[in-house]
N, C-alpha and C positions, 0 to 999 in steps of 0.2 A: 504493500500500500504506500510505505513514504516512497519506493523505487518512480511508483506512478504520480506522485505529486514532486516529485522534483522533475520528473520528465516535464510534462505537463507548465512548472513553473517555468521550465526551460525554453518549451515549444510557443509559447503565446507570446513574449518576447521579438523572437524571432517573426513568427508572423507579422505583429506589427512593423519590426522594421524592415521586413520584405513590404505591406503594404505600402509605405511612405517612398522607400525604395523605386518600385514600380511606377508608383505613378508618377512620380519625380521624371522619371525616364519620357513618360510618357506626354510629360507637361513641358510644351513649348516655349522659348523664351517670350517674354512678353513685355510693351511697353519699354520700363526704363531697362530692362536687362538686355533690349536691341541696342544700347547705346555703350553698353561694354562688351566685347567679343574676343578682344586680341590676347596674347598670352602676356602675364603680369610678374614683373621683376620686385622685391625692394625697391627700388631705384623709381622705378611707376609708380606704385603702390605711394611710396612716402609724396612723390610730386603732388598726384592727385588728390591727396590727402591735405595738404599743404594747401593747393588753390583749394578743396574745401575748406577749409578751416576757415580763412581771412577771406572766402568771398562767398559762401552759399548755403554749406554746412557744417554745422560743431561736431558731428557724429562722426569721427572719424574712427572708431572700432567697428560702427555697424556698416559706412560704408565699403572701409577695407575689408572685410568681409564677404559683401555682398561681390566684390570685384572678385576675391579668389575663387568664391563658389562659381561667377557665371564668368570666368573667363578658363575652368579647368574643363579636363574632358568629364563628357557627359554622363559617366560613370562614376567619374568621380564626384561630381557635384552633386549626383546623387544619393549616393554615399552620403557625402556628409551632411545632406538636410535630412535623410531617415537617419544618423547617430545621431545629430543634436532633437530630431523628433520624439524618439525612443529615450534620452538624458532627458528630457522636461519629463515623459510620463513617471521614467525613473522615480527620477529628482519629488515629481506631485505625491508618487506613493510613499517615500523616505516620509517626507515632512508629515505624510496623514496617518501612517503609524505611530501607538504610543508602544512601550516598552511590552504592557500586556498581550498585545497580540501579534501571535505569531502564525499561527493557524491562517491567518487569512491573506495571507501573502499574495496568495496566485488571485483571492477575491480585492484585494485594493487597487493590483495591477488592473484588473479589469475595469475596475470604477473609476480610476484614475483616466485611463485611456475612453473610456465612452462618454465620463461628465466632460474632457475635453474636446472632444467630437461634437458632443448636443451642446456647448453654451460656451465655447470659445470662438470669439468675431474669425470672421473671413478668412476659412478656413485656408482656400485656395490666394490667398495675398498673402499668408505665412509661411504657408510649410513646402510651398511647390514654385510660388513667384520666387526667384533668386534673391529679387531686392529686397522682399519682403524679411525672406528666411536669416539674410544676413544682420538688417537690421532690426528685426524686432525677435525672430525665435531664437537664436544666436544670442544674442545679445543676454535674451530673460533667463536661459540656461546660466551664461556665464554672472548675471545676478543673485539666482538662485545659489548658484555651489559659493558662491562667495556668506550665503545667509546661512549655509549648511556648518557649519563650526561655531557660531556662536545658537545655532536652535541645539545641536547635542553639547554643548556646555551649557545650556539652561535645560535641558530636558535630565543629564548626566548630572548635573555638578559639579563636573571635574573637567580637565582641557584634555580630550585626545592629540598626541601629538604627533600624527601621522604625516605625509607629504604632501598634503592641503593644507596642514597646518603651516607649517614652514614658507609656501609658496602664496597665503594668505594676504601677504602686503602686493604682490604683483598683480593676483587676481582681485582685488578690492582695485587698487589703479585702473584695471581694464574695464571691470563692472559700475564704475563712479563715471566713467566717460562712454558708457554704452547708451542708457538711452536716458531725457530727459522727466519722463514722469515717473518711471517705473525703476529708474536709480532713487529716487526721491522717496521712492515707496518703499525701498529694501532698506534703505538707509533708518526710515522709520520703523521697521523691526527690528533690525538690530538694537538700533535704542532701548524700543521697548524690553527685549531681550535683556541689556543691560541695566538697566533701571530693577525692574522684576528680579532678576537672577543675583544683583546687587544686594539691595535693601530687602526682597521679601525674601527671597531663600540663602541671603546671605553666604553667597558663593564670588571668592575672593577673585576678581580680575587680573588679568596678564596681561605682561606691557604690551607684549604682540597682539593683544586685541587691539589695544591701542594704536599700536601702528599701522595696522591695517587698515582700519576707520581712518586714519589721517590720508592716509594713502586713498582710501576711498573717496575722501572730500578732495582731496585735491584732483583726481580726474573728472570729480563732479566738478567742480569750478572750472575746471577748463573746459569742457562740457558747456556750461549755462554761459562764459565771458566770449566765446568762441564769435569773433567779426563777422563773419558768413551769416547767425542767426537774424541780426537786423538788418541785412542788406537783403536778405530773402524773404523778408516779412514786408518791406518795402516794397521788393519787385511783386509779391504775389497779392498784398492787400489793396484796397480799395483808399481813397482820399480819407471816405468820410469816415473808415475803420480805425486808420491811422490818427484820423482830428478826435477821435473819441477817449476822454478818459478811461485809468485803469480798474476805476470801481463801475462803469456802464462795461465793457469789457468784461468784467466777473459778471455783474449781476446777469448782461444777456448767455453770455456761458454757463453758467451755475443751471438757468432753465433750459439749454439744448442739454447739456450733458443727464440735465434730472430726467429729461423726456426719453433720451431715448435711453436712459436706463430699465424707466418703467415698460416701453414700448418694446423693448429687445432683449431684456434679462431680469422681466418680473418674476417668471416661474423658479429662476436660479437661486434671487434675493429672497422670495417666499418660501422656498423650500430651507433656505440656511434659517428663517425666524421662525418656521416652524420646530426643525429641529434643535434649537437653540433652547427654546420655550419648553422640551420635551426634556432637556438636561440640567432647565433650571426647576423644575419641576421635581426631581428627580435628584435632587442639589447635588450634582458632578459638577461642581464649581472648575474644577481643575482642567476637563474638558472645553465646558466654554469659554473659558477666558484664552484656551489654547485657540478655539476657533476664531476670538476675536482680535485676538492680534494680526489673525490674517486678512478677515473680508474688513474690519476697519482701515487697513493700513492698504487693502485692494480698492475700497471706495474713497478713501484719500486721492490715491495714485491716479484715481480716475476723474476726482472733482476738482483737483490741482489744473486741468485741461480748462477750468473755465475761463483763466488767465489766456491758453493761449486763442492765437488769432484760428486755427482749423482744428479739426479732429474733435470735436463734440456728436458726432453723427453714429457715434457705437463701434464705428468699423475700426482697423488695425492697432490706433491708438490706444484703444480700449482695453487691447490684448494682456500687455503685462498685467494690468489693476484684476482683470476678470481672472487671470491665472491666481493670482495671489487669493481671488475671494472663490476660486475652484480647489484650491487646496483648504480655504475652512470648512467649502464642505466636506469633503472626504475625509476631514479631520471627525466631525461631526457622523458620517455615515460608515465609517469604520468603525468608532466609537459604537454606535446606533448596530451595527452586524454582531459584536462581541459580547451583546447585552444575554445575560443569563437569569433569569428570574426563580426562584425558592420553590414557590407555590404552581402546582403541577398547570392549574387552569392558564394562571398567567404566563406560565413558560409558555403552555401549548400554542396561547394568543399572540406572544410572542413572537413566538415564530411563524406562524403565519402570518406578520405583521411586515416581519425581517424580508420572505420569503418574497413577498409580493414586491415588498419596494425594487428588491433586487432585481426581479423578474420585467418590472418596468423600465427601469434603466438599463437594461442589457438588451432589453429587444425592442427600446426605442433606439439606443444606439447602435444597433445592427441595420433597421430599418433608415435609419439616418443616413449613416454611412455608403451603405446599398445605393441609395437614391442620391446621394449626394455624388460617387465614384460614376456613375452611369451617367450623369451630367456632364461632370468636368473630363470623361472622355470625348460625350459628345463634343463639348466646348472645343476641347483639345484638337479633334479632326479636323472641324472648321477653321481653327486658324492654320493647319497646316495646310488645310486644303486652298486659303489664301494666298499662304508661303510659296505651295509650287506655282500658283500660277504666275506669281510676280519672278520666280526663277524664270519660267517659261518665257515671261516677256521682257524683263530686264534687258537681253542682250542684242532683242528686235528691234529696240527703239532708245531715241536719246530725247526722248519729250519727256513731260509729267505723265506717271500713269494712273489710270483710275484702276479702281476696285471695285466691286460690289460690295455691299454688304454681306456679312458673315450669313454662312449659310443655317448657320443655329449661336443663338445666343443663351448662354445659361440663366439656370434660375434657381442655384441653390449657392452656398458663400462657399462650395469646395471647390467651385471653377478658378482657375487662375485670372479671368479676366472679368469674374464677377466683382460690379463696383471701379471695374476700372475704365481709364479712358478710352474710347473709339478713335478714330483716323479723323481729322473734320472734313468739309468739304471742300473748301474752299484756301486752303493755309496749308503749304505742303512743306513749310519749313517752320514748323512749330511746333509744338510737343503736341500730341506722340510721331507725327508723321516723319519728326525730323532723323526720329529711331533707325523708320524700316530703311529711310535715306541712308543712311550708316552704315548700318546691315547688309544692305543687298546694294549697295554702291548706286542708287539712284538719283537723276536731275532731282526728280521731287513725285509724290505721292499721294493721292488726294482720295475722298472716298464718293464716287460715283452718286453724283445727283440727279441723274439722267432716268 
């Protein structure tokens, strides 16, 4: 019997990251990933990083990033968006284990992996878009393993001093300048982390936490000072966005980011105050306060966007804060699987209670999944099937060429080009047209209004 739960622990794993794998493969570049192709040096790498920096963006871990995944071969860049796919589910199941439960290992993996399937934003702009993957899934990995030594020195009491530990202050540097809400958000766990772990359980601090967190604030401040961020807040904002103060700014953010929290992640934020309500109930204090450190410091991550000028609309933005408030739940729902009750009736209710939840979440996230993969293949044909024809024509002609319209446009958030921009019609040297110009070496490119 354990022979077959280690197999088994062993095999779902791997599935998943043949899933991510595959269709990686299978997912065309798209958008800004036509505008990187060639093969990348240091030498590259630090230039472009450089004109980001002082003229357009501060992100220079998520860009350079995004530049090794879509300028490697195709195998390989797929490769590494199923490893860093597979480290977030990882990374979601560590943090929603407590010490008690061990038995359900091969069931957190699966929770972990389907809650982020049903209510993690846009799907196919993270895990499959290049640019996506670099800057935003990439990036919340390399935040997470940075938050993983100081959550087992509060959950532990004591500092492991393993080869994360040690390499701590380099990965907080890279995680502090990864990205700007959801650095801000990890940063706020740790705090809390230390604050909690300090005064309530009175567990003594190390200077290398210390240094680490400094190391962490300083990539964050080069992050948030970076010249590129208000020259592209300029190039991309309106007159009358820019003549607006910074509390009209918050106030009209605070209400897109509220709306479409409600409109796109009510079931998700209902279900963590449901089960929250069932453990204070039930006075597992230790439990909740475990969950709230996360979806608090996840709707932080998220309502800190009210500041900025874009990304209030749920989509990619959204990702890191919604992971962070996906790991209290499965804090909360592993917690909620592990429950044992005395009295025979209760158990039995119990578990039919346990039984069911699981049962819905596994075969809404299979039925998700399902529909969601059978989309973003279709999606994926269509644009290939654009692809050849502009191969076809490219070498016939030295005019602007038209396009038709995609032969299928998706309609679930696993598509790669769900959410993102079309070709315009009329502007063949503008974003995204100025891509496929790049790419397939065109005068110019326009999308058939004909």
């Amino acid at each position: 019997m354990n022979k077959i739960k280690k197999t088994t622990t062993l095999i779902f794993p791997v599935i998943i990251f043949s899933y991510f794998y595959l269709l990686s493969i299978d997912t065309p570049s798209y958008d800004d990933d036509l505008y990187i192709s060639n093969h990348q040096t240091i030498a590259t790498l630090f230039q472009q990083a450089y004109n980001d920096y002082f003229n357009w963006n501060g992100r220079v871990v998520g860009q350079s990033a995004w530049r090794i995944i879509v300028s490697s071969n195709i195998f390989v860049s797929a490769f590494l968006i199923a490893f860093f796919a597979l480290s977030l589910i990882l990374l979601i199941q560590y943090f929603s284990k407590t010490r008690n439960i061990i038995k359900y290992s091969l069931l957190s993996f699966l929770l972990s992996f389907f809650s982020v399937i049903l209510f993690s934003p846009v799907i196919g702009q993270i895990f499959f878009w290049k640019a996506g993957a670099g800057n935003y899934l990439l990036t919340t990995v390399v935040i997470l393993t940075f938050i993983l030594p100081f959550h087992d020195w509060y959950q532990e009491g004591t500092i492991k001093k393993s080869l994360l530990y040690y390499l701590l202050p380099i990965i907080g540097f890279i995680a502090g300048w990864s990205n700007e809400n959801t650095s801000g958000g990890a940063l706020l766990i740790v705090f809390i982390y230390i604050i909690l772990g300090r005064f309530y359980k009175k567990i003594s601090i190390d200077i290398y936490q210390i240094i680490s967190i400094i190391a962490y604030l300083i990539g964050y401040i080069f992050l948030l000072i970076a010249p590129g961020n208000s020259i592209r807040t300029r190039a991309t904002m309106s007159t009358l966005w820019l003549d607006q103060s910074l509390l009209v700014h918050f106030k009209n953010g605070f209400i897109a980011v509220t709306k479409s929290l409600i409109h796109q992640y009510f079931f998700l934020l209902f279900l963590i105050f449901v089960l929250t309500l069932f453990f204070m109930f039930r006075k597992q204090y230790t439990v909740v306060i475990n969950s709230l450190i996360w979806s608090l410091s996840g709707l932080a991550t998220i309502y800190v966007l009210s500041f900025s000028p874009l990304g209030q609309d749920g989509g990619r933005a959204f990702f890191g804060g919604i992971i962070l408030i996906i790991i209290a739940l499965n804090i909360l729902l592993n917690n909620f699987m592990n429950i044992n009750s005395s009295k025979l009736f209760m158990n039995f209710s119990t578990k039919i209670v346990k039984i069911s939840v699981l049962i819905c979440i596994i075969f809404a996230g299979i039925v998700v999944t399902t529909i969601g993969t059978i989309d973003a293949h279709k999606a994926n044909l269509s644009i290939k099937e654009r692809y050849n024809y502009i191969i076809k024509k490219s070498p016939n002609t030295d005019a602007i060429i038209h396009v038709e319209r995609l032969s299928y446009y998706p309609k679930t958030k696993f598509s790669v080009n769900y959410g993102l921009e079309e070709l315009t019609y009329d502007k063949p040297h503008t974003f995204p047209n100025e891509g496929y110009n790049k790419y397939f070496n065109l005068k110019g490119i326009v999308l058939d209004n004909r």
